[in-house]
C-alpha positions as CSV (number, residue, x, y, z in Angstrom):
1,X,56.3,91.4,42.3
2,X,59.1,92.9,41.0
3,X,59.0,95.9,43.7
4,X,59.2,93.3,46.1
5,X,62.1,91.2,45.0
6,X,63.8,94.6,44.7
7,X,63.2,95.3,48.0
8,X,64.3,91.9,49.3
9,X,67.2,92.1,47.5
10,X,68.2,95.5,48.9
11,X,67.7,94.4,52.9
12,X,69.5,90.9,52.5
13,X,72.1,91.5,49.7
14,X,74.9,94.2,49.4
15,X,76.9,95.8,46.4
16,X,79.2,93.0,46.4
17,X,76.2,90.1,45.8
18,X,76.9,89.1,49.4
19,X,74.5,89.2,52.6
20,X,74.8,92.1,54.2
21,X,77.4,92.2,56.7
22,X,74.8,92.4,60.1
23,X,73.1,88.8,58.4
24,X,76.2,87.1,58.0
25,X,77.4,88.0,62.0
26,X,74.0,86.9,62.6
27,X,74.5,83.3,60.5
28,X,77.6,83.1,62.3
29,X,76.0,83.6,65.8
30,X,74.0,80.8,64.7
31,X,75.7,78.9,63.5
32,X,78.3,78.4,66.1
33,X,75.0,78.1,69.0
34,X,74.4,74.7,66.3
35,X,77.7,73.4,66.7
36,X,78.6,74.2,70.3
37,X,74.9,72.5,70.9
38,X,76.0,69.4,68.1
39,X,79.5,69.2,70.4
40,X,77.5,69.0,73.7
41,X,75.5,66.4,72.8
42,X,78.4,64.7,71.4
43,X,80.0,65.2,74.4
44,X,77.2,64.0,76.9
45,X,76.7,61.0,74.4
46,X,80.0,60.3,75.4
47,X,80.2,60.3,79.3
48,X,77.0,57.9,79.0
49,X,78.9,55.6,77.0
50,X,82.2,55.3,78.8
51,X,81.7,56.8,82.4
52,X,85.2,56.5,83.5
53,X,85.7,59.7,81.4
54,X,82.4,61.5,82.1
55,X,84.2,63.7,84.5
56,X,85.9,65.4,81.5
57,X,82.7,66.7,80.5
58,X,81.3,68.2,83.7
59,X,82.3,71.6,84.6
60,X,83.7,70.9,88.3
61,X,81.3,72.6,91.4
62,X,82.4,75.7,93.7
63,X,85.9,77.6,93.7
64,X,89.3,76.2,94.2
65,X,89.3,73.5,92.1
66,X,92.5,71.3,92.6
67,X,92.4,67.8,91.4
68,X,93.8,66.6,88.5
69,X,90.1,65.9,87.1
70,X,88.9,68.8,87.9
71,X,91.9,70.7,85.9
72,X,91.4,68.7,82.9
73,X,87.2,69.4,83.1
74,X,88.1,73.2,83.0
75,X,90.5,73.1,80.2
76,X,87.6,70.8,78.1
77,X,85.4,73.6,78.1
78,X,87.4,76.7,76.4
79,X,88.8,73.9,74.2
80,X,84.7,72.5,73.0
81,X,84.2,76.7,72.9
82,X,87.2,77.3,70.8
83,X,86.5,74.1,68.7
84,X,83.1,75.0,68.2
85,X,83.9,78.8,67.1
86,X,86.8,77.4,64.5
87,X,84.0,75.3,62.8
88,X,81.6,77.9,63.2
89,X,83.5,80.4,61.3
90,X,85.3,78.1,58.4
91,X,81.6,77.1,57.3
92,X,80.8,80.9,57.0
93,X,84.1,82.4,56.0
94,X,84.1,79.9,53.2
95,X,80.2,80.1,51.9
96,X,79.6,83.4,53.0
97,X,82.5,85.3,52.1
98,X,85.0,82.4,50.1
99,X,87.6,82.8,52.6
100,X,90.0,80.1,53.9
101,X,89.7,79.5,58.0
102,X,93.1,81.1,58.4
103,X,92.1,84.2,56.7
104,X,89.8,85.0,59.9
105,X,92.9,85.3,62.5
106,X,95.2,82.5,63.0
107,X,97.2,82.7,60.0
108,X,100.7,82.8,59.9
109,X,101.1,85.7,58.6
110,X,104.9,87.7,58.3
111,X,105.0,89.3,61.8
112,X,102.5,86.8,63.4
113,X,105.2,86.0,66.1
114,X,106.1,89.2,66.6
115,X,102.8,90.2,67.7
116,X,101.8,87.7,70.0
117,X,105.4,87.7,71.6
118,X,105.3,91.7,71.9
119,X,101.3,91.6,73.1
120,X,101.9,89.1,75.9
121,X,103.9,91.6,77.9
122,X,101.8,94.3,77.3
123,X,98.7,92.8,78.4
124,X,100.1,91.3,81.5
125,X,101.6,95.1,82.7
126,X,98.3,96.9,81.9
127,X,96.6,94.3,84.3
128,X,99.9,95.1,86.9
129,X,99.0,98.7,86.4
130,X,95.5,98.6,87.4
131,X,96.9,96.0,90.6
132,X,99.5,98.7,90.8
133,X,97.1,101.5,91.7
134,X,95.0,99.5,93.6
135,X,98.1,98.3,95.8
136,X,99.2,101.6,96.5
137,X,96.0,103.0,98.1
138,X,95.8,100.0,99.8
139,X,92.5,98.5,98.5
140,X,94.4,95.3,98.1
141,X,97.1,93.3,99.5
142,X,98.9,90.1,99.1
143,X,100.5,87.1,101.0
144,X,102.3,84.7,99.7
145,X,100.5,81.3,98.5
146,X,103.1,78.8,98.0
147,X,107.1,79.0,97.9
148,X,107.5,75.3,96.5
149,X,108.9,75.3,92.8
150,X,106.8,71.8,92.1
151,X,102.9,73.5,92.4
152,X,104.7,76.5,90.8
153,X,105.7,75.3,87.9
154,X,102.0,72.8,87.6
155,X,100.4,76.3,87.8
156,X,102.5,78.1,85.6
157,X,101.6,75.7,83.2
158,X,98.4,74.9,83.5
159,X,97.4,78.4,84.0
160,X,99.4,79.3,80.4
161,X,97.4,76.0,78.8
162,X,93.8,77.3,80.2
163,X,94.1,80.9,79.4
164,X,95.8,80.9,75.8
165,X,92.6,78.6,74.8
166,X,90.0,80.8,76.2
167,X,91.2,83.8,75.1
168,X,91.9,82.4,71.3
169,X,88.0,81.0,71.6
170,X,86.5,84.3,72.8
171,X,88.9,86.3,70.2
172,X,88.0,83.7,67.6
173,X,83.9,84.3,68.6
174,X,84.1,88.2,69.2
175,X,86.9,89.5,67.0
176,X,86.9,86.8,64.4
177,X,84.5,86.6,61.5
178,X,82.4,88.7,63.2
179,X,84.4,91.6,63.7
180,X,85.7,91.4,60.0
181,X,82.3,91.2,58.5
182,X,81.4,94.4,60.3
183,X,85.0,96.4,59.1
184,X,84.7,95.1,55.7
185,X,81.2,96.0,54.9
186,X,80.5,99.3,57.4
187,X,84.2,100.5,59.1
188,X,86.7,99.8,61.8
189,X,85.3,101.6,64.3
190,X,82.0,100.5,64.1
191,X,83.5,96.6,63.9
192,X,85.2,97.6,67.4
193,X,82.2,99.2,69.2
194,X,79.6,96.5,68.1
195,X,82.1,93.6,68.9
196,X,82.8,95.5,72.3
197,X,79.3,95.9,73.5
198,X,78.9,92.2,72.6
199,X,81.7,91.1,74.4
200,X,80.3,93.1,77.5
201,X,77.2,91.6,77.1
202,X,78.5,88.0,77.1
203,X,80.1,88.6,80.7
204,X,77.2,90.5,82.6
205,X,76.0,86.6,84.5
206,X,79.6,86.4,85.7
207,X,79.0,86.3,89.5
208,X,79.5,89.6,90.9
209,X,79.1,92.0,87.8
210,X,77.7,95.0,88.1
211,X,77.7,98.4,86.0
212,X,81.5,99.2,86.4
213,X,82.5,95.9,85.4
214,X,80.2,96.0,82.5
215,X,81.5,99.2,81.4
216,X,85.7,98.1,81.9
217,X,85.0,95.3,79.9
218,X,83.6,97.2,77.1
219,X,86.9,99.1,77.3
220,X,88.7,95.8,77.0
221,X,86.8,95.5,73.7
222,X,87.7,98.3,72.8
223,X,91.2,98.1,73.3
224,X,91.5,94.4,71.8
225,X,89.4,95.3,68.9
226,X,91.9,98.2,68.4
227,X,94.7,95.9,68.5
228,X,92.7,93.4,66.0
229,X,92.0,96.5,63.5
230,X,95.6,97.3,63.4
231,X,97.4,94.4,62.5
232,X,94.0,92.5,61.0
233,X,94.4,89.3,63.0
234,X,93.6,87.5,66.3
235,X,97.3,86.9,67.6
236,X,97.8,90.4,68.9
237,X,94.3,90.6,70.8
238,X,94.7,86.7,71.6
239,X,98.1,87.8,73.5
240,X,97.0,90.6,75.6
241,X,93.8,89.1,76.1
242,X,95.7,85.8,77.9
243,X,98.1,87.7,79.5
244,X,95.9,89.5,81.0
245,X,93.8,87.4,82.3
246,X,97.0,84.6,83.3
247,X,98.5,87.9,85.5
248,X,95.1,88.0,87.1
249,X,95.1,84.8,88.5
250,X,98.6,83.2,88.7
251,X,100.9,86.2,89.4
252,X,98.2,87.9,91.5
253,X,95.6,85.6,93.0
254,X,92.3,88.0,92.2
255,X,89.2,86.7,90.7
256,X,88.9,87.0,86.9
257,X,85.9,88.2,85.8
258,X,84.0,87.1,89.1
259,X,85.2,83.6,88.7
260,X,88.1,81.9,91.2
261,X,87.8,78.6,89.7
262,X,91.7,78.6,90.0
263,X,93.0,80.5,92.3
264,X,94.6,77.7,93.9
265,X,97.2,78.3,91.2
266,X,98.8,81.2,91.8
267,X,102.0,82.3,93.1
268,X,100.4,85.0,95.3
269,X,97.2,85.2,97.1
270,X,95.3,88.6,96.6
271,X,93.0,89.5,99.2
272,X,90.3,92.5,98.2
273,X,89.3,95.4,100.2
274,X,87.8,98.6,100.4
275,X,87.1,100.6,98.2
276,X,85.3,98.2,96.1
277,X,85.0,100.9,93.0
278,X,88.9,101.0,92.6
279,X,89.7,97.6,94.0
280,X,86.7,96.2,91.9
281,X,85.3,93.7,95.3
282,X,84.6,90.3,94.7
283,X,84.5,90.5,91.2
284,X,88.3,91.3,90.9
285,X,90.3,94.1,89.5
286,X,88.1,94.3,86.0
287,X,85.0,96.2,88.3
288,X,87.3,98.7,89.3
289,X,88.4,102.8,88.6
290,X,92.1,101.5,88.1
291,X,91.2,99.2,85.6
292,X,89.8,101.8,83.8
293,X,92.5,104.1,83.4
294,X,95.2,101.1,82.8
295,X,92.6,99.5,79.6
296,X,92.3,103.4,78.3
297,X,96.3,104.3,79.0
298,X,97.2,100.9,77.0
299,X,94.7,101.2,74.6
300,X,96.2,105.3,73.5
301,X,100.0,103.4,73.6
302,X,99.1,100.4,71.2
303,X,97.3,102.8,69.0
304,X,99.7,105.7,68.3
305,X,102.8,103.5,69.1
306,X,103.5,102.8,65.5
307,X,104.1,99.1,66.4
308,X,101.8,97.1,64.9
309,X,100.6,96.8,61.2
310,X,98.8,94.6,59.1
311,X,100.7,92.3,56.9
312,X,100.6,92.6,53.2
313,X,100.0,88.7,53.1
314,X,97.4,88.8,55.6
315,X,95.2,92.2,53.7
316,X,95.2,90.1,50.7
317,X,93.6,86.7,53.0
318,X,91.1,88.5,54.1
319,X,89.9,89.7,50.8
320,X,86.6,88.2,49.5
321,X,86.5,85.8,46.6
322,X,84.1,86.5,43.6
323,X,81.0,85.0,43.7
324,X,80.9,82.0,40.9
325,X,78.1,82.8,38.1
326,X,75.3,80.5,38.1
327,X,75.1,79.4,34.6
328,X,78.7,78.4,33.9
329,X,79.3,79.2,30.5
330,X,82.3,78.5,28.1
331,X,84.2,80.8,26.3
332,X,85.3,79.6,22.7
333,X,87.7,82.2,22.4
334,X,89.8,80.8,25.2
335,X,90.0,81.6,28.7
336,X,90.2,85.1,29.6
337,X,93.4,86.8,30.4
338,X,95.1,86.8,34.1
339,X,94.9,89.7,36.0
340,X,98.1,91.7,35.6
341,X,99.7,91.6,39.3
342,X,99.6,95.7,39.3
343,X,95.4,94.9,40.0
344,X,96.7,92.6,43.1
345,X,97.8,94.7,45.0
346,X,96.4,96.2,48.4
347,X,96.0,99.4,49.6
348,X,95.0,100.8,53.0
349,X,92.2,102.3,50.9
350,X,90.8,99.3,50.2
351,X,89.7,98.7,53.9
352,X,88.7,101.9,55.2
């Protein structure tokens, strides 16, 4: 009996009386499929009850979606996803690992500003390299969609709304608690390559994948699990990740991942050609040779550029409280002594 509590003990719990880091992604998995299921229903409960609003929670049919309902029923859903994946992660950042919500990304941390104002460039000219390269061998060209400031400016900002929420919910779902579990307990670079291939994954129904497409976005996993390594939070990643995919649609007109849900936004209108491995065909630039190169070229530059770091304040966040004993006993001689602030401190060795 004992041999087999021994046992038990050693697949489920770690050195540091915690699950073991692959259980606790698992748990989280789970746990945000029950809440983006618990939100659903909440939401579908809704529409039944008051069925002036019921378009809000019905994802609007075929491309080129224009109307003002339709634009709100696309900004519901990455706001329900990101929603759902903030819940999902305080429940198991708190009894999993006793960390506070804003210890898994989002926490303003000293440079958190910095980051996201510096990434938001970056990933918008990667993309423009990839389009760049395509352009110039002439697998792509573009016309003009609309010189009118008024639907400009409605799609500059609804475009900037709609893609800053889905990339913070995909970040918070892929590079969040997930991603940390995996770093703290096995290393970076197997946190990166695990969250990578499940970010893939998530994107191989997107209409028009296929193998290249599949393998650039592992890349992009790879190069925003880089930037989430580095600095140890989601507002780097969440910045190139949006304007990435913002340049995509608005500057450029091209499909995002397959989907042209709202390419009646954009400035320019990008029509595809040949050669569909560099121009990436229907399923827009991210199934293409270019795309490649520009996610590896950007990925080298944010690593060895010497720009980013972690933040004292936010290596200490993402520490894991101690585990309360379960007999709580008391101590007649007085409460033990505070740790001297020399213990506190964090060193890069202490996330390797």
């Amino acid at each position: 009996m004992s041999d087999l509590h021994d046992v038990a003990r050693y697949v489920f719990i770690n050195d540091e009386n915690e699950l073991r880091s692959g259980w606790r992604v698992l748990l989280f998995f789970l746990c945000l499929f029950l809440v983006a299921a618990l939100l659903s229903g909440l939401g579908n409960a809704v529409a039944i009850l008051f069925p002036s609003i019921a378009f809000i929670f019905v994802a609007p049919a075929g491309a080129d979606s224009s109307t003002p309902s339709q634009f709100i029923s696309l900004v519901f859903f990455p706001l329900s996803n990101l929603v759902a994946a903030g819940i999902a992660s305080a429940i198991c950042a708190r009894l999993l690992e006793r960390r506070s919500l804003g210890s898994v990304g989002y926490k303003l941390h000293k440079g958190y500003l910095r980051d996201f104002v510096l990434g938001s460039p970056m990933g918008a000219a990667t993309l423009a390299i990839a389009v760049g390269i395509t352009a110039s061998a002439g697998a792509v060209s573009f016309n003009v969609q609309t010189r009118e400031w008024a639907p400009w400016l409605s799609g500059f900002l609804f475009g900037l709304l709609f893609f800053v929420i889905a990339a913070a919910a995909e970040e918070l779902i892929f590079r969040g608690f997930p991603f940390q579990a995996l770093a703290h307990n096995q290393s970076g670079a197997t946190a990166i390559v695990i969250t990578a291939l499940l970010f893939s994954l998530a994107h191989l129904t997107n209409p028009g994948a296929s193998v290249l497409s599949s393998i650039n976005t592992f890349l992009a996993g790879i190069w925003l699990g880089v930037a989430c390594l580095l600095t140890r939070s989601l507002w780097l990643p969440t910045a190139l990740h949006w304007s990435w995919n913002f340049a995509m649609v608005f500057i450029f007109g091209l499909p995002v991942s397959g989907l042209t849900e709202l390419s009646r936004l954009s400035w320019l209108r990008g029509v595809v050609g040949e050669p569909a491995w560099l121009s990436g065909g229907s399923y827009g630039p991210e199934a293409g040779v270019a795309a490649t190169f520009a996610l590896l070229l950007s990925t080298l530059a944010i690593w060895k550029s010497g720009l980013f770091t972690a933040s004292e304040d936010m290596l200490i966040a993402i520490r894991h409280g101690k585990p309360q004993p379960a007999i709580v006993s008391i101590n007649p001689a007085g409460p033990e002594p505070a740790e001297p602030e020399s213990a506190l401190r964090v060193t890069d060795q202490d996330y390797d």
